[in-house]
N, CA, C and O atoms as CSV, one atom per row, in Angstrom:
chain,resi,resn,atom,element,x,y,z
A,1,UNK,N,N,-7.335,9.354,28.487
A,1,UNK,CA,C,-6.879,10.707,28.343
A,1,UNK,C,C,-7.190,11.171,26.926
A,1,UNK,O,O,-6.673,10.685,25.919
A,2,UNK,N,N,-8.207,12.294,26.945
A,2,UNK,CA,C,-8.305,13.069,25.749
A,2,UNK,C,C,-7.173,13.555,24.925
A,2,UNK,O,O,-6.238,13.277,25.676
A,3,UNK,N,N,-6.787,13.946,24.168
A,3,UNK,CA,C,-5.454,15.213,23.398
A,3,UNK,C,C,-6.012,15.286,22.506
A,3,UNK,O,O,-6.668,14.438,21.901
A,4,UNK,N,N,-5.765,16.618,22.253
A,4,UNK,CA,C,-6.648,17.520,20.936
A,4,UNK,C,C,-5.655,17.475,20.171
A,4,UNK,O,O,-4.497,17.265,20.531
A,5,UNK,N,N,-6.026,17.666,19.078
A,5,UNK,CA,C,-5.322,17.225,17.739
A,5,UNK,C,C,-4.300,18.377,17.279
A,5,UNK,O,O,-4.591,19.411,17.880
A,6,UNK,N,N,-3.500,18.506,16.652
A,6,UNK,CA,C,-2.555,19.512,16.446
A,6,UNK,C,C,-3.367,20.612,15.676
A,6,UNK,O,O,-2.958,21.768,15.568
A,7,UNK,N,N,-4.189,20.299,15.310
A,7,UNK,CA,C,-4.671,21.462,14.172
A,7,UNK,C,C,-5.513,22.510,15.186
A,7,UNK,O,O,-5.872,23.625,14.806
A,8,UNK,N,N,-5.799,21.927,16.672
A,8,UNK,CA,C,-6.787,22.725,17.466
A,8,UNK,C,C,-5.822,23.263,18.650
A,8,UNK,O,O,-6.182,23.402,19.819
A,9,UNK,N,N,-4.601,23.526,18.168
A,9,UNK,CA,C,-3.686,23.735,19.317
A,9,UNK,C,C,-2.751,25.111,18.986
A,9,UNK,O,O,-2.781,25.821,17.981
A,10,UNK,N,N,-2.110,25.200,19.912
A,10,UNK,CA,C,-1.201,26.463,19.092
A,10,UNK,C,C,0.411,26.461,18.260
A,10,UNK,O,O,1.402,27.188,18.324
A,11,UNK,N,N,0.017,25.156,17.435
A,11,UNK,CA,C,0.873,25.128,16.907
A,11,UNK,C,C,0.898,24.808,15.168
A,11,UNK,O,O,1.700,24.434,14.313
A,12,UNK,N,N,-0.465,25.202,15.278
A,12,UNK,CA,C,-0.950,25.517,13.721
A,12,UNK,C,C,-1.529,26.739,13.733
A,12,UNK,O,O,-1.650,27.274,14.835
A,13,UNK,N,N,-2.042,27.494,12.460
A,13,UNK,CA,C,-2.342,29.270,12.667
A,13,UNK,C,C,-2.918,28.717,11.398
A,13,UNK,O,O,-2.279,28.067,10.571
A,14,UNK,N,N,-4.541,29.128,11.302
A,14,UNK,CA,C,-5.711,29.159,10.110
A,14,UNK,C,C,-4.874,29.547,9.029
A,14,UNK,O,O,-4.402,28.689,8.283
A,15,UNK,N,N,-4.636,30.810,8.866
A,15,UNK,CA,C,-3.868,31.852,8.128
A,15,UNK,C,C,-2.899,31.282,7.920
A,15,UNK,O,O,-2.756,31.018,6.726
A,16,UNK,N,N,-1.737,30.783,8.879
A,16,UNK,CA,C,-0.476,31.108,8.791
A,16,UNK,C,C,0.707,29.867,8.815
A,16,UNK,O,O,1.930,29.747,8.891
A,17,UNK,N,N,-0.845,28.820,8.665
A,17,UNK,CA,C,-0.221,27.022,8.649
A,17,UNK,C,C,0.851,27.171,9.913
A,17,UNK,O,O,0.886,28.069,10.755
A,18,UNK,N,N,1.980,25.652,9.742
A,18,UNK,CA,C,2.499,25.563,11.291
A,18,UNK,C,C,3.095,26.420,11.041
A,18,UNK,O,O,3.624,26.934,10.055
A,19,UNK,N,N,2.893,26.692,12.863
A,19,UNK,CA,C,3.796,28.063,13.635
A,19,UNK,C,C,5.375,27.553,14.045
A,19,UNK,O,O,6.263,28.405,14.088
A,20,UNK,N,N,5.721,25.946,14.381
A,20,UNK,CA,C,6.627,25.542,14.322
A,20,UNK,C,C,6.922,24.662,13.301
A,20,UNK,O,O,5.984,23.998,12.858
A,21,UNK,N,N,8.475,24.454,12.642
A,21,UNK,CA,C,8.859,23.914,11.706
A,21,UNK,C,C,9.135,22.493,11.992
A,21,UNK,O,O,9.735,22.249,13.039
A,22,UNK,N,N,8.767,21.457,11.172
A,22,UNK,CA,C,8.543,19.966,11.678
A,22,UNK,C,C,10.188,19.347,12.368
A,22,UNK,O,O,10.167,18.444,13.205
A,23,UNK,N,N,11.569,19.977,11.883
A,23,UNK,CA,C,12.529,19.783,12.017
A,23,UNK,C,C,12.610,20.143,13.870
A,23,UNK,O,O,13.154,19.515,14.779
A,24,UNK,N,N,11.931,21.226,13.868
A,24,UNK,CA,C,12.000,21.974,15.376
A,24,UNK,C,C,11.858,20.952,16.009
A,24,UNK,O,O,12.864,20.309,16.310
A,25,UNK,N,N,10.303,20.414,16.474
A,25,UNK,CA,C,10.218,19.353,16.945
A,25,UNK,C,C,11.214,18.634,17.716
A,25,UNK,O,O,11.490,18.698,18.914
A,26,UNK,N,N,11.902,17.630,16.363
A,26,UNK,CA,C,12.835,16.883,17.183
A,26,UNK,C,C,14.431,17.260,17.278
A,26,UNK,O,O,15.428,16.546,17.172
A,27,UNK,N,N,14.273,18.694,17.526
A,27,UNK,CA,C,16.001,19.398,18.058
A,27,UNK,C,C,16.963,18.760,16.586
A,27,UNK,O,O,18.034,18.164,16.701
A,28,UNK,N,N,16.175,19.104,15.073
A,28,UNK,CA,C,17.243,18.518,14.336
A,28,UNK,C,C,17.348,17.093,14.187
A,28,UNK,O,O,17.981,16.760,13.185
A,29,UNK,N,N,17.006,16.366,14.741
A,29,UNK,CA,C,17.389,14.938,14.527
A,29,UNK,C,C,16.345,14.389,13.592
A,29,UNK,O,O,15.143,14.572,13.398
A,30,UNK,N,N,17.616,13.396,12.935
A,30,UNK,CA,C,16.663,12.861,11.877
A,30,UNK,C,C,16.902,11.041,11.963
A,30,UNK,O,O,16.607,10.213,11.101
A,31,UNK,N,N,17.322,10.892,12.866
A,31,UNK,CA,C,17.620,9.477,13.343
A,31,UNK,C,C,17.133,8.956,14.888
A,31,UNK,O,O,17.199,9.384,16.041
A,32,UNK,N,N,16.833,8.278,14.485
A,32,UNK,CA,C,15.896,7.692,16.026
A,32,UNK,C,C,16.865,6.604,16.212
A,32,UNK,O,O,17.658,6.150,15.387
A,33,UNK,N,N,16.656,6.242,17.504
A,33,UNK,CA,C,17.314,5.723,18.270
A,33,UNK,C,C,17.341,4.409,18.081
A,33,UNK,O,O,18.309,3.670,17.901
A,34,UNK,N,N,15.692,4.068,18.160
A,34,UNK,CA,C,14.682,2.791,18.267
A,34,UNK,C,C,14.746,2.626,16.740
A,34,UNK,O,O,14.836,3.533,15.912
A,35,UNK,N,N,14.686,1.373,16.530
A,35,UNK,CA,C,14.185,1.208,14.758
A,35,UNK,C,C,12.833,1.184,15.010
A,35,UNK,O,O,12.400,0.684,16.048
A,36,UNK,N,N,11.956,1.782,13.980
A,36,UNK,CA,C,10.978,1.699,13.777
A,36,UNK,C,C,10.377,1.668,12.355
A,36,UNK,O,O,11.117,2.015,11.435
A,37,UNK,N,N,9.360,1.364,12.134
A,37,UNK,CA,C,9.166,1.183,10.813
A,37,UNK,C,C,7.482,1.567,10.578
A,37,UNK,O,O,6.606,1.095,11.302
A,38,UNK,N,N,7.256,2.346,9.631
A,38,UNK,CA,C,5.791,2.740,9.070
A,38,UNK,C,C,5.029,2.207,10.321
A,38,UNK,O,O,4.584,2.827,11.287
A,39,UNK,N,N,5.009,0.871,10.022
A,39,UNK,CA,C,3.912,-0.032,10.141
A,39,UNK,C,C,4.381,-1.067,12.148
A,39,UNK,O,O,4.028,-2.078,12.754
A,40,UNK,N,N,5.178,-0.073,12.305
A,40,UNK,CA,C,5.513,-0.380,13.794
A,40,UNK,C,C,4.326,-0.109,14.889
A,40,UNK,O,O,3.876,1.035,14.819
A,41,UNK,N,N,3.789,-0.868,15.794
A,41,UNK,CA,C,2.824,-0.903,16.357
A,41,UNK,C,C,3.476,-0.239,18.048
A,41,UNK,O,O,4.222,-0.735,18.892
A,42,UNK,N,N,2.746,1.088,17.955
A,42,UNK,CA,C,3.375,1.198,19.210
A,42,UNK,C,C,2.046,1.409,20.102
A,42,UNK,O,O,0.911,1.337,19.630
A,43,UNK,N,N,2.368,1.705,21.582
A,43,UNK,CA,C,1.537,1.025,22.852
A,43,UNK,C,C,1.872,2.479,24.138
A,43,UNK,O,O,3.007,2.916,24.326
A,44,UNK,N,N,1.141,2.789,24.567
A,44,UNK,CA,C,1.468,3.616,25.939
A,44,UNK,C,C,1.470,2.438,26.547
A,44,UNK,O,O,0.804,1.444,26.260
A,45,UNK,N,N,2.520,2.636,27.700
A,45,UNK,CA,C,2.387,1.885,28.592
A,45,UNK,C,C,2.202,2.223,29.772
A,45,UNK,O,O,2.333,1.257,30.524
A,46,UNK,N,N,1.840,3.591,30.522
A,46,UNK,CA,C,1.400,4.117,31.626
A,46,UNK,C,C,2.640,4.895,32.373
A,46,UNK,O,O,2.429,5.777,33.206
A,47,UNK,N,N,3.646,4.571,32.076
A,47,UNK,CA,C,4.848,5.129,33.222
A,47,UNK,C,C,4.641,6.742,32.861
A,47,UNK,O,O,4.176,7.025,31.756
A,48,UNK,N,N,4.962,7.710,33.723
A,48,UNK,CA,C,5.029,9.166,33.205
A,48,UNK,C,C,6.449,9.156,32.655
A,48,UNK,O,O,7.222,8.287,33.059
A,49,UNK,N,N,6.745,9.825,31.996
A,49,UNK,CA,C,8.276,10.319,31.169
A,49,UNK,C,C,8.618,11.064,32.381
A,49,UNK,O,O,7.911,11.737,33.131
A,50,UNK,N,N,10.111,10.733,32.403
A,50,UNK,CA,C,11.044,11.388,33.450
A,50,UNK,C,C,11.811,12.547,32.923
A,50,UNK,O,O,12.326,13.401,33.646
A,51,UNK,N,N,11.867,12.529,31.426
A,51,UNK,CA,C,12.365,13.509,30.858
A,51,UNK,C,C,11.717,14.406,30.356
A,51,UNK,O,O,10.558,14.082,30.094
A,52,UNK,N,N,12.119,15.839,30.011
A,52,UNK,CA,C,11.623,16.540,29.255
A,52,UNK,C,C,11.246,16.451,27.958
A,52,UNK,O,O,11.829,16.000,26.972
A,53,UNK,N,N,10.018,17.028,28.131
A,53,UNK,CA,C,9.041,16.263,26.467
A,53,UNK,C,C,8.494,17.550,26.007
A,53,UNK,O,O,8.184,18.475,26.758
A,54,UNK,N,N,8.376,17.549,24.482
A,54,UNK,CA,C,7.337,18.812,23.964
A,54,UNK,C,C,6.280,18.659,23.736
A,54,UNK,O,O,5.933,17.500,23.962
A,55,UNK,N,N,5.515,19.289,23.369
A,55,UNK,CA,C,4.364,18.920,23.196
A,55,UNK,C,C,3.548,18.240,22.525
A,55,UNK,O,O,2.359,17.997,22.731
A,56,UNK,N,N,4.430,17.852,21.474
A,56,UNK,CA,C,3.798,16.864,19.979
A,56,UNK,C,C,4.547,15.611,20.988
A,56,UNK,O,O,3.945,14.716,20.394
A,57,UNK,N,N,5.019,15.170,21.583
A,57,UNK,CA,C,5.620,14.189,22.601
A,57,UNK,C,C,4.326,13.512,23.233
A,57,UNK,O,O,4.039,12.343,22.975
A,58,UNK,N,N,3.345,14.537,24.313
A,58,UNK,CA,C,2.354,14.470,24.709
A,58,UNK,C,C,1.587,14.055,23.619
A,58,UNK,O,O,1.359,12.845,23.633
A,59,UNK,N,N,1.163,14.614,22.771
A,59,UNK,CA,C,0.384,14.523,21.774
A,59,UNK,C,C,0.149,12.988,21.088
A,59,UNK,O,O,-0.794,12.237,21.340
A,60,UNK,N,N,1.082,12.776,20.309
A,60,UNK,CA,C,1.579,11.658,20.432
A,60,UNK,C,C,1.421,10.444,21.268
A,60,UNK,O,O,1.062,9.349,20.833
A,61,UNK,N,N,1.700,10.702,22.441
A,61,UNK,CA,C,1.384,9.700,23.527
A,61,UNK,C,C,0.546,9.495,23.719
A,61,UNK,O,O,0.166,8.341,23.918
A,62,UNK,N,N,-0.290,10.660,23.766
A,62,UNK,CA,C,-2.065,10.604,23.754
A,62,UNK,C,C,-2.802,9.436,22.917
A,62,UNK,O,O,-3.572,8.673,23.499
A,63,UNK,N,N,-2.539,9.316,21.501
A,63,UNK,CA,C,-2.735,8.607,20.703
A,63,UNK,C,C,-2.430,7.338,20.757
A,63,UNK,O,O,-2.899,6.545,19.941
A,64,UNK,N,N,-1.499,6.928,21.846
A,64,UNK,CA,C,-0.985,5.469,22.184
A,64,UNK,C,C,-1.815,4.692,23.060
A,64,UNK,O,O,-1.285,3.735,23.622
A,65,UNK,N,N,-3.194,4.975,23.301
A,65,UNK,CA,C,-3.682,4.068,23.923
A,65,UNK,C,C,-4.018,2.812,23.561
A,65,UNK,O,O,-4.278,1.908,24.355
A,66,UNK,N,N,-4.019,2.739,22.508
A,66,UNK,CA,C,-4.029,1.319,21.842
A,66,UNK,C,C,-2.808,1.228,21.045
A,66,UNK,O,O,-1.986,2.138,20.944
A,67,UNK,N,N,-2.711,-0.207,20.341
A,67,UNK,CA,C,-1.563,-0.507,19.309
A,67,UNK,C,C,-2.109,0.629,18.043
A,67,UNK,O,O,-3.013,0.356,17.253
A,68,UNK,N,N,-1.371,1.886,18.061
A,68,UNK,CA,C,-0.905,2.763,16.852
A,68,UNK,C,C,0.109,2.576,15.996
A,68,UNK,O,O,1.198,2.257,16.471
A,69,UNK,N,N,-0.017,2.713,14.773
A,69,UNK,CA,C,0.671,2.615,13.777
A,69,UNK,C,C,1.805,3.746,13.831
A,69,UNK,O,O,1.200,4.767,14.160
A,70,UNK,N,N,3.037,4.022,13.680
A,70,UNK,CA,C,4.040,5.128,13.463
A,70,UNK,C,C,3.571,5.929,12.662
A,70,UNK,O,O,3.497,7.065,13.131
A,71,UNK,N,N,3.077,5.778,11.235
A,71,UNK,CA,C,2.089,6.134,10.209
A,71,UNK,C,C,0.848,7.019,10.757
A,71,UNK,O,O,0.366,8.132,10.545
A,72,UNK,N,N,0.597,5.854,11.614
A,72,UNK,CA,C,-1.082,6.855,11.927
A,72,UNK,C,C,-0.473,8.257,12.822
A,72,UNK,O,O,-0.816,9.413,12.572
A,73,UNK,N,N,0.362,7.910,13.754
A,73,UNK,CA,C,1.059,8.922,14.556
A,73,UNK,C,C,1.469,9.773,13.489
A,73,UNK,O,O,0.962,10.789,13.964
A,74,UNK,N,N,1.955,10.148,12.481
A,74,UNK,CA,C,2.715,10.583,12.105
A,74,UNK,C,C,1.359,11.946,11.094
A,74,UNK,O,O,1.410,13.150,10.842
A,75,UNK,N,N,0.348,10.842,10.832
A,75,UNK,CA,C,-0.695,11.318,10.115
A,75,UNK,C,C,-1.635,12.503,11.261
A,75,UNK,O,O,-2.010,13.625,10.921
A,76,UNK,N,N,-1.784,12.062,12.216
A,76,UNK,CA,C,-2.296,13.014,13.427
A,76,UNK,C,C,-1.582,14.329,13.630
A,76,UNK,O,O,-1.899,15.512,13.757
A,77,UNK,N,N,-0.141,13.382,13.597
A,77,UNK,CA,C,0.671,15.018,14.233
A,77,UNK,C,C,0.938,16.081,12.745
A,77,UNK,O,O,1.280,17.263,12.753
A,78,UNK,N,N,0.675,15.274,11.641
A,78,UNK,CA,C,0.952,16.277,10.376
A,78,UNK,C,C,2.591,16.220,10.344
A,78,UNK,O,O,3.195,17.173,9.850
A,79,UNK,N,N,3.138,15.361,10.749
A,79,UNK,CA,C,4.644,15.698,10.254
A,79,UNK,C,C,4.799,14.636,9.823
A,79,UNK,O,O,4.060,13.658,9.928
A,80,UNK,N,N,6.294,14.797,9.024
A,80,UNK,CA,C,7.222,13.700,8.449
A,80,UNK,C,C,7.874,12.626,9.311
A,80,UNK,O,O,8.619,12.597,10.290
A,81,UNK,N,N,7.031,11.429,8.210
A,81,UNK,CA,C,7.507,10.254,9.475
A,81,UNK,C,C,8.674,10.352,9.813
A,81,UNK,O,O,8.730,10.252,11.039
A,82,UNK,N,N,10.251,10.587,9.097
A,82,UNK,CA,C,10.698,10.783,9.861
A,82,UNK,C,C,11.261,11.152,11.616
A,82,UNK,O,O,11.939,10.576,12.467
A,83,UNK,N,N,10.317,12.783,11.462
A,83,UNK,CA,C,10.306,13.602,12.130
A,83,UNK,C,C,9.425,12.582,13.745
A,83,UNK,O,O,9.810,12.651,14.912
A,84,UNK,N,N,8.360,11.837,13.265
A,84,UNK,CA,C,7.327,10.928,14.040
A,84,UNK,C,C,8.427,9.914,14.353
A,84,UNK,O,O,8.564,10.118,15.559
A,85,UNK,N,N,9.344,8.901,14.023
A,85,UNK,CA,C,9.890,8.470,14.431
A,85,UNK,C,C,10.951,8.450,15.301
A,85,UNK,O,O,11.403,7.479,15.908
A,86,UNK,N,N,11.477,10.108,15.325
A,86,UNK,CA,C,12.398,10.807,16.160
A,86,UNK,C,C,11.615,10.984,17.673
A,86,UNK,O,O,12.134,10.945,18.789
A,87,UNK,N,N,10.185,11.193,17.309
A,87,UNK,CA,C,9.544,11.633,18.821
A,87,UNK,C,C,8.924,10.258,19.635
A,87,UNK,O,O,8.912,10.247,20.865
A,88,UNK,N,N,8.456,9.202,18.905
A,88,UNK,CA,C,8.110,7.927,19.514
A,88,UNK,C,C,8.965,7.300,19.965
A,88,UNK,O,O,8.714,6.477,20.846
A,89,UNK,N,N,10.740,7.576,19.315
A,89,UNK,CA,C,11.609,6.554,19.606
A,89,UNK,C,C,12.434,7.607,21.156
A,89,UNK,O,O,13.379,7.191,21.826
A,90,UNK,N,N,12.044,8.349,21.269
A,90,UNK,CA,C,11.893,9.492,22.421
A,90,UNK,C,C,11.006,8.647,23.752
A,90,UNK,O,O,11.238,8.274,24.902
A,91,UNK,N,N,9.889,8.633,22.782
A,91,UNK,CA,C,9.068,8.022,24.118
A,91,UNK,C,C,9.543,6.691,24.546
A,91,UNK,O,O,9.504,6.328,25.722
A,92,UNK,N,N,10.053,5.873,23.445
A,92,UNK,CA,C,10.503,4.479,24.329
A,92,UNK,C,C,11.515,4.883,24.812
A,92,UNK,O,O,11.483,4.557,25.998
A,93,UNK,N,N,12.520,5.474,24.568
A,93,UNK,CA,C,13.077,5.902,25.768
A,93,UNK,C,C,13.444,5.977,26.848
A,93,UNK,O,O,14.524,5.781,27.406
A,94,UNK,N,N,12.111,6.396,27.267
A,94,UNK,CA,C,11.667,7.209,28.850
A,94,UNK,C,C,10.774,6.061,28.739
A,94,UNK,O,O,9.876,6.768,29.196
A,95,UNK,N,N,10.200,4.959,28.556
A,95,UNK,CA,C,9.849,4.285,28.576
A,95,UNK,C,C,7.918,4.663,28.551
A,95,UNK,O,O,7.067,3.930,29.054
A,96,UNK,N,N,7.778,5.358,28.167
A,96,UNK,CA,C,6.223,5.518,28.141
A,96,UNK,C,C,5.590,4.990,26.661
A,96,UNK,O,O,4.406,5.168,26.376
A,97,UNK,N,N,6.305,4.487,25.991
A,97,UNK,CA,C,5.721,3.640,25.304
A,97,UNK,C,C,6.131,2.585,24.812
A,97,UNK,O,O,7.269,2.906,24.470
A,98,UNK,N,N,5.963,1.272,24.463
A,98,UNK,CA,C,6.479,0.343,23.690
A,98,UNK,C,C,6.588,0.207,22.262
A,98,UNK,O,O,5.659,0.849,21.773
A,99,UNK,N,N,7.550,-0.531,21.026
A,99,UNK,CA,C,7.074,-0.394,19.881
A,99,UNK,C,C,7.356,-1.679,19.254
A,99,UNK,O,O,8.416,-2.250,19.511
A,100,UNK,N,N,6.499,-2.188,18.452
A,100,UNK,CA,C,6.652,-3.605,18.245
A,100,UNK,C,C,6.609,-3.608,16.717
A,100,UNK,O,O,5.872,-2.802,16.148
A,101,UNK,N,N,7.497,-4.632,15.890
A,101,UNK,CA,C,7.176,-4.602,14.321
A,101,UNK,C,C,5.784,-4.883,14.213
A,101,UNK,O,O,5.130,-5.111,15.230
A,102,UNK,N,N,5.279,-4.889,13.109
A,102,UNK,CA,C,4.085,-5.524,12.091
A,102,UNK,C,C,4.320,-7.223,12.544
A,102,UNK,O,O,5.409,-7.795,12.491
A,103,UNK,N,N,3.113,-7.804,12.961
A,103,UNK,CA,C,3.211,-9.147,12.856
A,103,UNK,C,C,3.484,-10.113,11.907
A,103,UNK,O,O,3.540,-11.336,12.035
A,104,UNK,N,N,3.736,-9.022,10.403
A,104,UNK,CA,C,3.827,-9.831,9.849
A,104,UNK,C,C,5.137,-9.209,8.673
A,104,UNK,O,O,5.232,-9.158,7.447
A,105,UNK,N,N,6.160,-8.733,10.042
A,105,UNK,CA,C,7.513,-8.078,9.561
A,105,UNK,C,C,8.212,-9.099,8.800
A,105,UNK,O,O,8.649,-8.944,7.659
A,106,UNK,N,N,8.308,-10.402,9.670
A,106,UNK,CA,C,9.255,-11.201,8.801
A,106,UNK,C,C,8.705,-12.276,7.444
A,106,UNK,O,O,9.196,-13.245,6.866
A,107,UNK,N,N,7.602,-11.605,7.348
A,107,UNK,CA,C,7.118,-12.210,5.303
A,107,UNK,C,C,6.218,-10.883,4.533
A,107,UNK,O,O,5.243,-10.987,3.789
A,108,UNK,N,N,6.874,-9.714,4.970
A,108,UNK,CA,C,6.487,-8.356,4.411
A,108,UNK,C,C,5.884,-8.477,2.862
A,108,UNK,O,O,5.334,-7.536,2.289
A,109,UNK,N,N,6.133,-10.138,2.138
A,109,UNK,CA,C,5.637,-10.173,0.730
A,109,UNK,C,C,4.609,-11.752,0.703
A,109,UNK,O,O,4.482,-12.584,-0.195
A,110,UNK,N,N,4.211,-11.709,1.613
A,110,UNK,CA,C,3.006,-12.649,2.174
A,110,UNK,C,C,1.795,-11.881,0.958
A,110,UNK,O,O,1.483,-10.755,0.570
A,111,UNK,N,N,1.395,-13.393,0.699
A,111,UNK,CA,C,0.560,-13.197,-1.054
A,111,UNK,C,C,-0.620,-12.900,0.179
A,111,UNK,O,O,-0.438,-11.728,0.508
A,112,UNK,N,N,-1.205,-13.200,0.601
A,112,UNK,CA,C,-2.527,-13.207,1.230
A,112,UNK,C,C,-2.534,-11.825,1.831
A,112,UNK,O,O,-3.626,-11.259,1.775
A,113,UNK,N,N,-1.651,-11.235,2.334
A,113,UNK,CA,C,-1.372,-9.843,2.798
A,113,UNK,C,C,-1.990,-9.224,1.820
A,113,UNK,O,O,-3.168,-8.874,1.736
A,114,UNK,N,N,-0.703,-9.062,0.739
A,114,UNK,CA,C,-0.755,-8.428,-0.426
A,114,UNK,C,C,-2.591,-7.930,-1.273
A,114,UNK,O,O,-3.037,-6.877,-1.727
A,115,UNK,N,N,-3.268,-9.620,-1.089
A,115,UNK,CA,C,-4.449,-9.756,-1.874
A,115,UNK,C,C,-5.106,-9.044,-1.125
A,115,UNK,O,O,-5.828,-8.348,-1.838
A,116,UNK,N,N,-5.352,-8.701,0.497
A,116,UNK,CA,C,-5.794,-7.696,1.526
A,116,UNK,C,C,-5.723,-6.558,0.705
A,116,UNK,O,O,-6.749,-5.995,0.322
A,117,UNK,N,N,-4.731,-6.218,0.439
A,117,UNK,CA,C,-4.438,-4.469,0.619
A,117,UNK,C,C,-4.896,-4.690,-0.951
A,117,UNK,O,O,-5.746,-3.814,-1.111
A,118,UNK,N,N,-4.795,-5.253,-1.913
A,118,UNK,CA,C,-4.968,-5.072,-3.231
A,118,UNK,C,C,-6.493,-4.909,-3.190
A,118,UNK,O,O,-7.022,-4.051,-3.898
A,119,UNK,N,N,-7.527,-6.037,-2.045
A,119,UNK,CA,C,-8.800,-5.933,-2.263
A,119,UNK,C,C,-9.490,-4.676,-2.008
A,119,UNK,O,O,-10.465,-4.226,-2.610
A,120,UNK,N,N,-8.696,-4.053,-0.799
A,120,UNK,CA,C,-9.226,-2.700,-0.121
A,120,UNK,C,C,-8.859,-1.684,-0.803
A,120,UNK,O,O,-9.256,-0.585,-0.418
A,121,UNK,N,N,-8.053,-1.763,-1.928
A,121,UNK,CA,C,-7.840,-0.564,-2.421
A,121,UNK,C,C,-8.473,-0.879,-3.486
A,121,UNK,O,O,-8.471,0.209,-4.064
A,122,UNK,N,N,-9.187,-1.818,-4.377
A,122,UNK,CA,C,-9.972,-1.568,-5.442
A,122,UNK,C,C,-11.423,-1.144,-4.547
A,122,UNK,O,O,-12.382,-0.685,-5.167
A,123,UNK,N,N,-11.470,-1.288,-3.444
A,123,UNK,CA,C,-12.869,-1.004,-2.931
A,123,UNK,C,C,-12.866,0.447,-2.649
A,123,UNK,O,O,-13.829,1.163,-2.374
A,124,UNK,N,N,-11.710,0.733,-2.755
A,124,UNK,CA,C,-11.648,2.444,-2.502
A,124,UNK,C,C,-12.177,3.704,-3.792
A,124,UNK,O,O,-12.670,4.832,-3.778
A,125,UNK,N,N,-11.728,2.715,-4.817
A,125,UNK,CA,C,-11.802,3.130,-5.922
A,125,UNK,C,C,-13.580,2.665,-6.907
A,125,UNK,O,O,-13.764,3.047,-8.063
């Protein structure tokens, strides 16, 4: 399943940036249900949602065909992870998606990690 990106939809305006406010989204809430974290790997898992969903919901889901980052979700839809964690922890829910920590949640200060991200970011630079 294709989904077009928020910026090609009607809920951004060239002129007039978003047409809805990122809070809108998730009805106010700023607490998710599900813990999730940045670096939480989430998954569509095929069921349709039984509940009512908006459209950054869809959107979102779209993007779950593989293991997605909360982060990367959050980077697609242009909102505050927060705000991204309110709508994924929505989708597990209703069960249309799964969300799993980082494999490597329980040594988050793993030197070999660390030397990863230290190498890729001098290569950035």
């Amino acid at each position: 399943m294709r989904v077009s990106a928020p910026q090609d939809g009607p809920l951004l305006d060239d002129a007039a940036g978003r047409l809805i406010r990122p809070y809108t989204v998730s009805n106010g809430r700023t607490r998710p249900t599900t813990v999730l974290d940045l670096l939480s790997l989430v998954r569509a898992t095929g069921a349709d949602p039984q509940t009512h969903l908006g459209p950054e919901h869809f959107v979102a889901l779209g993007l779950c065909g593989g293991p997605t980052s909360v982060a990367e979700i959050a980077a697609h839809l242009r909102l505050p992870a927060v705000v991204t964690k309110v709508l994924v922890s929505d989708l597990v829910d209703c069960g249309a998606v799964t969300a799993h920590p980082p494999a490597f949640h329980d040594m988050p200060t793993d030197r070999s990690l660390l030397e990863a991200v230290l190498d890729g970011l001098r290569r950035q630079l």
